[in-house]
N, C-alpha and C positions, 0 to 999 in steps of 0.2 A: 504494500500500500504506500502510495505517495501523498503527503500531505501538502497541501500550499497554504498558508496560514499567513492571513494579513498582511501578505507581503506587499510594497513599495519600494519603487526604485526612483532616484531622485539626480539625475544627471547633475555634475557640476556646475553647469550652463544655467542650471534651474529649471532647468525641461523635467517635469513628473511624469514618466512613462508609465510605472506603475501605481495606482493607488487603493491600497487595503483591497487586494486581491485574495479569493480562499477557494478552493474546490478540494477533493480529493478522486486520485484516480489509482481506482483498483488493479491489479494485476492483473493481465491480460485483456487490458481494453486496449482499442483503436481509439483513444480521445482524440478531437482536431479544434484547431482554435484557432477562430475565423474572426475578421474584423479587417479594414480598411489598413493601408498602408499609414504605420505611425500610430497604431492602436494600441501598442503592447507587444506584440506576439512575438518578437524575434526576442526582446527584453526578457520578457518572461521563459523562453526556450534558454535562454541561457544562464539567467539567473538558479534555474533547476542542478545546473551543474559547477554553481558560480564561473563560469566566463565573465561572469557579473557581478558584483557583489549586490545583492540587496540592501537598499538601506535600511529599511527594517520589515519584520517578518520571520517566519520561521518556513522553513522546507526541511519535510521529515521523510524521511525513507526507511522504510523497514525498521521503524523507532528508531535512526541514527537522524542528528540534526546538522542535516548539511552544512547549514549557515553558521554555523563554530566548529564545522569541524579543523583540524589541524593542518597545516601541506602536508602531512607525513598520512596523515587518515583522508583528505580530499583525494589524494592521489591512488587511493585502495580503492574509494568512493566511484571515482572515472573508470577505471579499471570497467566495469559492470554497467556504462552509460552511452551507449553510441552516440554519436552525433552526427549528422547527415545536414552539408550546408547547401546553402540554393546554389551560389558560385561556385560549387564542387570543391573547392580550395585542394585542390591536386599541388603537386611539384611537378609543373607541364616538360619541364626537360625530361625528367627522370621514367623511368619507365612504369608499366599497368602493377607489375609485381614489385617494384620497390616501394609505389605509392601505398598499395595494397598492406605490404608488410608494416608501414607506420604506424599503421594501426595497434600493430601489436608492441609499444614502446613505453608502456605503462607496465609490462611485463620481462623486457630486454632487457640485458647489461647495455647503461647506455654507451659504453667506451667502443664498444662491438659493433652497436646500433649504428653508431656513428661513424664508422668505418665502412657499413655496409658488410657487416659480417652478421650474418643473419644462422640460429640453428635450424638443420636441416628440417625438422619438426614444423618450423612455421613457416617453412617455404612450402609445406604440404600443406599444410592449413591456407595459406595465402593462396594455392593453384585448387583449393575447393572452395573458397569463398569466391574465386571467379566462376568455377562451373557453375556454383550455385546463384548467379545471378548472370549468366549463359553468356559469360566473353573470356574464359582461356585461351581461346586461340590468341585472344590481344594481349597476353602476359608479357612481352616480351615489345612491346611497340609500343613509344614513347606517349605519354598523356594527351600532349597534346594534339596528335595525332590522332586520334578520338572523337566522335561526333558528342553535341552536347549531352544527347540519353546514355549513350556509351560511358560518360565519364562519371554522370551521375552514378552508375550500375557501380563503376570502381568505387567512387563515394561510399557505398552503401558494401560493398565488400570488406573495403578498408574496417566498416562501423563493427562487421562481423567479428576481423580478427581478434577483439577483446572479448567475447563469448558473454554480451551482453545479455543482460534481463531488461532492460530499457534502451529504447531507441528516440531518441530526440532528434525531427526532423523539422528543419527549417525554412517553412517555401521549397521542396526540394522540386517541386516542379514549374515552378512562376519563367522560367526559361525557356520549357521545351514547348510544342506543339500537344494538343490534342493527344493525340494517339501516341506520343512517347509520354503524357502524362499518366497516360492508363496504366503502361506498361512499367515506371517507376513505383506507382502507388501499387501494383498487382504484386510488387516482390515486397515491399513493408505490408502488406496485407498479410503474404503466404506467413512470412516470418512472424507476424502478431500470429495469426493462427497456430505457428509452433511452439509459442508460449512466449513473447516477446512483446513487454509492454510496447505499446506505441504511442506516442505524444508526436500528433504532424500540426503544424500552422499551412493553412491552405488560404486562397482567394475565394474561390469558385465552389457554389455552391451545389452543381449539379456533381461536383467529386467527395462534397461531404456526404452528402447523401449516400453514395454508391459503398464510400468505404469508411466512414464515422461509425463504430459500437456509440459514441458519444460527442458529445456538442460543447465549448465554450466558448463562448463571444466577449470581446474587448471592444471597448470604444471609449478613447481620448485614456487608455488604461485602466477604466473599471469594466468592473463584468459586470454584462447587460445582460447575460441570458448562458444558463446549462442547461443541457436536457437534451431530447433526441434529436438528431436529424428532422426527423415529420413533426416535430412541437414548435419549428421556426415558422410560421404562420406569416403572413403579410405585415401584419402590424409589428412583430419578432425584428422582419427583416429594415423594416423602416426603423427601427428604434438601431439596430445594427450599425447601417448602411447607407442612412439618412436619406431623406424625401427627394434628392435627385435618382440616387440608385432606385427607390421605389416607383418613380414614373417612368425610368428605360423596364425596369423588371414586368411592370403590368403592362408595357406598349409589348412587350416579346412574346407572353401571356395569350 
């Protein structure tokens, strides 16, 4: 179980991204958390794993409290939290399988890591986390050489190699097209189905539907709305989305 408890984030600048935010998300849901660009959501994805520090609030996981945990305990903490970025954040020089293995460096000697001395163990692990989201044959062909689904797929491999319980995705399909969006969200689907929390921030509402177990909406950083996919009603999505969204939504209707 993950707790989000009152949290608030309060940018240097005096930007409040977050304010007294709470839900909690069970173990093995597909939660997605939707809201307008600048609503929270990327804030909130990362403050889960502190990329962020909150400024105040509590984030509890498995009764451990993130938000004091120690570098020595946050870094156990990551170890069990993928993360999956919209911009793929690859090393585009570097190859499918080295990018892939980074993932595993919350578990490496890093003197080794850093060498590019990799044990043989998690190059096997690294060339099944690509089977398993269908581009080994591209193990060996530099990142950026990759189409943008393609690199995602790596993204989303890399998140494998730590042998998470939670997957924190961020916009990971706000890039692609249509039909590579399906095909992104169809491998965090398969993977929540194998027992793999999922927390995705998405745009587009016709994909929360398809693949949400659950719903949270941010706007200007409060939550406006939990609950299912089909409970976001008209009035849901204007309170969301606000009254321009609401008159292109009923002119397409």
């Amino acid at each position: 179980m993950l707790r989000i408890q009152n949290v608030s984030k309060t940018y240097p600048n005096g930007t409040q991204a977050l304010k007294n935010v709470s839900f909690d998300v069970a173990d093995g849901e597909f939660l997605v958390v939707i809201g307008l660009s600048g609503s929270g959501k990327s804030t909130l994805l990362r403050c889960i794993n502190r990329l962020i520090e909150p400024t105040e609030g509590k984030i509890v996981w498995d009764d451990v409290d993130i938000t004091t945990a120690s570098p020595a305990e946050l870094r156990q903490i990551r170890r069990k939290i993928g993360m999956v970025f919209q911009q793929f954040n690859l090393v585009k020089r570097s190859s499918v399988l080295t990018n892939v293995l980074s993932g595993r460096l919350g578990y490496a000697n890093p003197w080794a890591s850093l060498l590019g001395i990799w044990p043989q163990e998690d190059k096997q692990r690294a060339m099944q986390a690509l089977e398993r989201v269908g581009i080994a044959e591209k193990a060996h062909s530099r990142a950026d050489a990759l189409s943008g689904g393609q690199q995602q797929r790596v993204g989303i491999a890399r998140a494998l190699m730590q042998d998470p319980k939670l997957i924190l995705a961020d916009e990971p399909v706000a890039s692609l097209d249509p039909v590579l969006s399906h095909s992104i969200l169809q491998y965090l689907e398969q993977l929540n189905k194998d027992g793999i929390t999922v927390i995705c921030s998405l745009h587009f509402l016709d994909l929360v539907h398809r693949y949400a177990t659950r719903v949270v909406a941010l706007k200007d950083g409060v939550k406006v709305f939990e609950g299912t996919p089909n409970e976001i009603d008209r009035a849901k999505f204007k309170e969301i989305y606000g009254e321009e969204a609401q008159e292109v939504r009923a002119a397409s209707l």
